[in-house]
DOSE-370255 format. One record per atom (N, C-alpha, C): chain; atom name; x, y, z. Coordinates in nm, 3 decimals. Each point is the difference from the previous one (the first is absolute). Layout:
+-------+------+---------+---------+---------+
! chain ! atom !      px !      py !      pz !
+-------+------+---------+---------+---------+
!     A !   CA !       X !       Y !       Z !
...
+-------+------+---------+---------+---------+
REM end
This chain:
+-------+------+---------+---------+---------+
! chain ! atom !      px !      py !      pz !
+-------+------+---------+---------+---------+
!     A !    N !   8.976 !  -1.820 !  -0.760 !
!     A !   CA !   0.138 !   0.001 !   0.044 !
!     A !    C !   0.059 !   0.137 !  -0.032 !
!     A !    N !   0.045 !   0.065 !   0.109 !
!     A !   CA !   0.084 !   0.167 !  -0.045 !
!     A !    C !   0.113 !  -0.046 !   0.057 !
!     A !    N !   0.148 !   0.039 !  -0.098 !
!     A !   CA !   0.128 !  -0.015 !   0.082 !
!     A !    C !   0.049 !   0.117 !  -0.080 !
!     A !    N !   0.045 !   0.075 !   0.083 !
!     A !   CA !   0.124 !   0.098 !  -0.057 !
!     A !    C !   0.137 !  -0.027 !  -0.050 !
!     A !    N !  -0.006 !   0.059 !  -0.124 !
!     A !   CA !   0.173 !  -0.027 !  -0.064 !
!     A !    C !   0.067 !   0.157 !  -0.039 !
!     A !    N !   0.097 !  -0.019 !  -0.014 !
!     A !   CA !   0.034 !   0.173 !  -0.071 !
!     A !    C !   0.023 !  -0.022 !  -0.164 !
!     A !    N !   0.032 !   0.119 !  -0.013 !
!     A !   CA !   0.050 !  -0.006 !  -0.128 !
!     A !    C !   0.164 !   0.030 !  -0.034 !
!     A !    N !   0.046 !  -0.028 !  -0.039 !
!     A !   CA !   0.184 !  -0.031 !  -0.041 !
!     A !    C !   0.021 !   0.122 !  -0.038 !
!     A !    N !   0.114 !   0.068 !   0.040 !
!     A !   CA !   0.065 !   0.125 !  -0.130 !
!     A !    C !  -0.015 !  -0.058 !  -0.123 !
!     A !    N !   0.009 !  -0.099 !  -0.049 !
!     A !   CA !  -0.007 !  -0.055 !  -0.153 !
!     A !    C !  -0.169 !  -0.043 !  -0.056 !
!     A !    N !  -0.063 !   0.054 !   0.135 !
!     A !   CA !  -0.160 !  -0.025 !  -0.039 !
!     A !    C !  -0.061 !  -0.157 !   0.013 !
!     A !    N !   0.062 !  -0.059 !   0.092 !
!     A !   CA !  -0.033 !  -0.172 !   0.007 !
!     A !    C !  -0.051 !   0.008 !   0.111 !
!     A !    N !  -0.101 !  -0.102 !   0.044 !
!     A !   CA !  -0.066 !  -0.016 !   0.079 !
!     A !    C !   0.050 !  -0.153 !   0.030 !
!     A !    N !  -0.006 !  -0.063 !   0.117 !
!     A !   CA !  -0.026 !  -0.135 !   0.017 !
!     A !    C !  -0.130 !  -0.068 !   0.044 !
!     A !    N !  -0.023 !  -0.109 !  -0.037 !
!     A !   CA !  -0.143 !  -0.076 !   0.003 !
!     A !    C !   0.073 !  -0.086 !   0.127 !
!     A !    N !  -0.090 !   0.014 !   0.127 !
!     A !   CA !   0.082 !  -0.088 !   0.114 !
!     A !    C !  -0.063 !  -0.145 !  -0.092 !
!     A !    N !   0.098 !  -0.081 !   0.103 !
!     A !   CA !  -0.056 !  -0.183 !  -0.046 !
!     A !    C !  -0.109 !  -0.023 !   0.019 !
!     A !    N !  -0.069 !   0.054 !   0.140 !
!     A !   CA !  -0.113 !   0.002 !   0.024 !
!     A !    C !  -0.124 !  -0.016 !  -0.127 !
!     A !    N !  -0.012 !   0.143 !  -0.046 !
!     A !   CA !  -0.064 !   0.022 !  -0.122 !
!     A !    C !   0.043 !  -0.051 !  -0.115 !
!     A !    N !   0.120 !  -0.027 !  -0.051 !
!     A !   CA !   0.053 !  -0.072 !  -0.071 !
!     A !    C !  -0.064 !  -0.167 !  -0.009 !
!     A !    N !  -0.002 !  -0.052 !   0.131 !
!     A !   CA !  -0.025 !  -0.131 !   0.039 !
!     A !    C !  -0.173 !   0.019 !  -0.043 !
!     A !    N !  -0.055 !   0.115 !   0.077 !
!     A !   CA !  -0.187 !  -0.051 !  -0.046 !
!     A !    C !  -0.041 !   0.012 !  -0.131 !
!     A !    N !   0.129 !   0.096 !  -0.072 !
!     A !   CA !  -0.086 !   0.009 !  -0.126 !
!     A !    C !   0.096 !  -0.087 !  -0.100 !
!     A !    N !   0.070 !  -0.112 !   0.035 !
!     A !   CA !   0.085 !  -0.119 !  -0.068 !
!     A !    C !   0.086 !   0.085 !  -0.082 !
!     A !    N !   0.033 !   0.084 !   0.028 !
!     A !   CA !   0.131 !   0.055 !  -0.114 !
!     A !    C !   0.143 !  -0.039 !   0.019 !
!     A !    N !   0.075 !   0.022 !  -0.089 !
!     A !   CA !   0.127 !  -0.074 !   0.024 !
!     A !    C !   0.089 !   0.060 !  -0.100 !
!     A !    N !   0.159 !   0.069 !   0.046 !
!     A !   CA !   0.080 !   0.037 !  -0.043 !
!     A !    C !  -0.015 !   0.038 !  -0.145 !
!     A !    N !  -0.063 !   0.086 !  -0.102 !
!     A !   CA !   0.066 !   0.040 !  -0.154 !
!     A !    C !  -0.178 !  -0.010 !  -0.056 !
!     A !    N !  -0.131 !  -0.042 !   0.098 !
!     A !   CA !  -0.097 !   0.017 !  -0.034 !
!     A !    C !  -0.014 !   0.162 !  -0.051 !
!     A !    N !  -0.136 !  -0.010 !  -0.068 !
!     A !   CA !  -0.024 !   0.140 !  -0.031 !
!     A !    C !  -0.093 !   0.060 !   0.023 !
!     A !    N !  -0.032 !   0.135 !   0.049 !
!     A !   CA !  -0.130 !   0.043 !   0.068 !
!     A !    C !  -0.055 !   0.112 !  -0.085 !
!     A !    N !  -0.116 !   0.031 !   0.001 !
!     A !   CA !  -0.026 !   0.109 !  -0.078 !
!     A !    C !  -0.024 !   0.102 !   0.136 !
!     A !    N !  -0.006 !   0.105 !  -0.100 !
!     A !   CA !   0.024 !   0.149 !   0.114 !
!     A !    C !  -0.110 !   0.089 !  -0.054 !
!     A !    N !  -0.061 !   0.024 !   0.075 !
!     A !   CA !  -0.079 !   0.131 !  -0.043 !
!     A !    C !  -0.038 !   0.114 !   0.149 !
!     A !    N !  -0.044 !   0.123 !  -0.043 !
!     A !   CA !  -0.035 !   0.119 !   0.087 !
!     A !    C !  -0.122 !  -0.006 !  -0.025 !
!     A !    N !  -0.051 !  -0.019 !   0.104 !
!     A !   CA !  -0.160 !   0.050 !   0.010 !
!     A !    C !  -0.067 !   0.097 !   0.106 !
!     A !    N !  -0.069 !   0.065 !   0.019 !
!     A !   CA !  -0.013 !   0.082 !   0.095 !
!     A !    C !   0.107 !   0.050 !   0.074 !
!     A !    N !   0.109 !   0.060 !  -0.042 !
!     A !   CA !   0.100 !   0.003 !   0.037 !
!     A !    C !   0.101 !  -0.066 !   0.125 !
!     A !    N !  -0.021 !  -0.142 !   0.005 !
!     A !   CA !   0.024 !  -0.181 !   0.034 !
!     A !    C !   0.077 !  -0.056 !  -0.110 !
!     A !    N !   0.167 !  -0.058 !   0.066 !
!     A !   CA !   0.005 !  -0.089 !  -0.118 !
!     A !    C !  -0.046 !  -0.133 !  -0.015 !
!     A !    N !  -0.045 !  -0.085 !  -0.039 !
!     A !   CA !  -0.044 !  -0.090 !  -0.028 !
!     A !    C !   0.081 !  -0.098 !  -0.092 !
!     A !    N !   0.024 !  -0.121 !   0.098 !
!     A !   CA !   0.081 !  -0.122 !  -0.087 !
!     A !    C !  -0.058 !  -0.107 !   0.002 !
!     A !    N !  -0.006 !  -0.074 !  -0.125 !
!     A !   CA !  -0.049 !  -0.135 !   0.025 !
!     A !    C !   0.110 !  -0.088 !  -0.121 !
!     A !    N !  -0.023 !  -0.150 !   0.064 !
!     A !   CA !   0.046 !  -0.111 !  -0.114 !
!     A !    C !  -0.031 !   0.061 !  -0.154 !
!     A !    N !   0.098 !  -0.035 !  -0.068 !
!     A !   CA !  -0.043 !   0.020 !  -0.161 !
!     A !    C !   0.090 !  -0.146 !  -0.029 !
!     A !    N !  -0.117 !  -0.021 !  -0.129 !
!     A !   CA !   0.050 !  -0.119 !  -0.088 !
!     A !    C !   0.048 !   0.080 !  -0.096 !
!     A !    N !   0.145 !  -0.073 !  -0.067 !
!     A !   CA !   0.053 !   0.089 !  -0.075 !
!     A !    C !   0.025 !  -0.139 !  -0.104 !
!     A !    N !  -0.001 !   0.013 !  -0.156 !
!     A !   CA !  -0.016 !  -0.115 !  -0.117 !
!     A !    C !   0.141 !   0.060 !  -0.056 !
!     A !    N !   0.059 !  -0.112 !  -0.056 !
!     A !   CA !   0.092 !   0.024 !  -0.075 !
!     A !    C !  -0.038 !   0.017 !  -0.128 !
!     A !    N !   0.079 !   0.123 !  -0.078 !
!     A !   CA !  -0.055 !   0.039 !  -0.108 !
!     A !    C !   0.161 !   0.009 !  -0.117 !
!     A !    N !  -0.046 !  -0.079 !  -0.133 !
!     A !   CA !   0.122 !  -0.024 !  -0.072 !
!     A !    C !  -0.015 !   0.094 !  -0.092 !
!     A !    N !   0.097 !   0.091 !  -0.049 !
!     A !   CA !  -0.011 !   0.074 !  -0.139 !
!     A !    C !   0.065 !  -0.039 !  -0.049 !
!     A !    N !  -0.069 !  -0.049 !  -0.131 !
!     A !   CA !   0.034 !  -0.073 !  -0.100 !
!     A !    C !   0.074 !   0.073 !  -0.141 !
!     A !    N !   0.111 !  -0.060 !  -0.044 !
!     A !   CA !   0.042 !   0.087 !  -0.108 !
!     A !    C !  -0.101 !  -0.007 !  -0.130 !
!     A !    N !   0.083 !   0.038 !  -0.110 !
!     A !   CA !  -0.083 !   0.017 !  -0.107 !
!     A !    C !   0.023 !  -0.189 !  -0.063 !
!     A !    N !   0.090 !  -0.038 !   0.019 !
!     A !   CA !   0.066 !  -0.163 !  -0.040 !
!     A !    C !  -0.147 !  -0.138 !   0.098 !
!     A !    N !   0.015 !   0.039 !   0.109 !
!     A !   CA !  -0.083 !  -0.042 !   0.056 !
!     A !    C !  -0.164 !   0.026 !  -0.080 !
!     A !    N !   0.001 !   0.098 !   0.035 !
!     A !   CA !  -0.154 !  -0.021 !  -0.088 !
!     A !    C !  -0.049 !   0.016 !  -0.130 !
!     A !    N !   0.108 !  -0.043 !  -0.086 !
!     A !   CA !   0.009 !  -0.066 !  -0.121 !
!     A !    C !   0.010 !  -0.131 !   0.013 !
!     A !    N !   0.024 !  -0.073 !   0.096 !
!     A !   CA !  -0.003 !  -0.136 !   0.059 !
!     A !    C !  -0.147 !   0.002 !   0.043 !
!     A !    N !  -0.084 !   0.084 !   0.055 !
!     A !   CA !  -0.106 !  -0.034 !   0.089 !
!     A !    C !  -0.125 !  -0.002 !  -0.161 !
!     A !    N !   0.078 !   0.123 !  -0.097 !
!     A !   CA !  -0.106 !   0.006 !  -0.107 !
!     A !    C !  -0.012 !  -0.097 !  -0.152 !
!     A !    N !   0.103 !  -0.066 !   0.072 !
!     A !   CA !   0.004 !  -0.148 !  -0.109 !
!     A !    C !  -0.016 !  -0.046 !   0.048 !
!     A !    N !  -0.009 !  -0.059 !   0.093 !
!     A !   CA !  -0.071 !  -0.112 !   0.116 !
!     A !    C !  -0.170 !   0.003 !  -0.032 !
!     A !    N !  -0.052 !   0.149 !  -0.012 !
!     A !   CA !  -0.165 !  -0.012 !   0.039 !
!     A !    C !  -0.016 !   0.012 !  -0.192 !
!     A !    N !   0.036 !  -0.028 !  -0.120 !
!     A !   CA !   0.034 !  -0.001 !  -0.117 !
!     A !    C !  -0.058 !  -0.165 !  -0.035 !
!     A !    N !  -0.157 !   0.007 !  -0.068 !
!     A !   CA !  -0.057 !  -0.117 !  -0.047 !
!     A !    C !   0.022 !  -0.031 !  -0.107 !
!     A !    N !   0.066 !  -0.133 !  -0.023 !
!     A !   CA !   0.025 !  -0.027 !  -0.144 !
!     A !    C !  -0.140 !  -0.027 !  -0.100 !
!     A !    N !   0.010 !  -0.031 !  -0.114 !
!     A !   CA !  -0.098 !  -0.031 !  -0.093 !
!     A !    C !  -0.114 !  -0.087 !   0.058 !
!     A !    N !   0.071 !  -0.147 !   0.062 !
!     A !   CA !  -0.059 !  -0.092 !   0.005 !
!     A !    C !  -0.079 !   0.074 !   0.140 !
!     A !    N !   0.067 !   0.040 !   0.070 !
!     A !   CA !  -0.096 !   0.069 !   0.156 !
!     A !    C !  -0.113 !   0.056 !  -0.028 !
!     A !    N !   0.023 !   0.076 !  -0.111 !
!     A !   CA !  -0.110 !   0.122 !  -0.065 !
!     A !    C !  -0.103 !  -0.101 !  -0.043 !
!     A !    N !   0.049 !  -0.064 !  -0.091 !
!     A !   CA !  -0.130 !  -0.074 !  -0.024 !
!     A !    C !  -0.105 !  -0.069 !   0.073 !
!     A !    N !   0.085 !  -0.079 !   0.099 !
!     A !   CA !  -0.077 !  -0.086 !   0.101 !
!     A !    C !  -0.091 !   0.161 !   0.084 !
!     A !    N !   0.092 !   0.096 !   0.029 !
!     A !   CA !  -0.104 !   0.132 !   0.119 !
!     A !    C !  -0.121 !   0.004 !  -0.087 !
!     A !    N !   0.035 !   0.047 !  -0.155 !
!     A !   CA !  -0.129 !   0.019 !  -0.074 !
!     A !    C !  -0.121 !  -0.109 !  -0.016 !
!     A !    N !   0.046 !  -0.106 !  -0.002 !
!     A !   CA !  -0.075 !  -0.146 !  -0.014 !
!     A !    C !  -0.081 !   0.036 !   0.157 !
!     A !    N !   0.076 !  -0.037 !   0.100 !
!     A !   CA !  -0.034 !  -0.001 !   0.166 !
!     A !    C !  -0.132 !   0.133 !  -0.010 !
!     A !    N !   0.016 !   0.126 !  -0.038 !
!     A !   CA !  -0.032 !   0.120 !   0.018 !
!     A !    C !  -0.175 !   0.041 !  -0.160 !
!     A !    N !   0.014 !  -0.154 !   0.000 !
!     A !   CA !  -0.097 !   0.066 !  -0.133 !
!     A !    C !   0.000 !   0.068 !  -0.088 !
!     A !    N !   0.167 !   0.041 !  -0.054 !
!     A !   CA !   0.039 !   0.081 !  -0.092 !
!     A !    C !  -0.011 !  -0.034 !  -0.117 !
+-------+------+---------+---------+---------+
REM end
């Protein structure tokens, strides 16, 4: 499939529906971009949500993974210790 688009004074391109429609994208998706052989190149990107965590939070996460006595004993018992 070749369709011509321009590029915007503000540097935007539009994806007709067409191409939009074959490659299932939809409004606020995200694409990755790269130059290759001097071609730009776009495709689908999966993008993960990523949390940064304060310092409170993972003082929560590091008493959480925090084995008491009785735990220890049973790992060592379980573990041939």
């Amino acid at each position: 499939m070749k369709i011509i688009t321009q590029v915007s004074p503000r540097g935007q391109i539009t994806l007709p529906a067409s191409v939009r429609k074959a490659l299932g994208l939809k409004a606020g998706d995200a694409l990755l971009l790269r130059v290759e052989e001097g071609r730009v190149v776009l495709e689908p990107a999966r993008v993960l949500p990523l949390e940064a965590y304060t310092e409170e939070r993972i003082e929560e996460f590091n008493r959480a993974a925090e084995a008491s006595e009785e735990e220890l004993t049973a790992f060592r018992k379980a573990w041939g210790l």
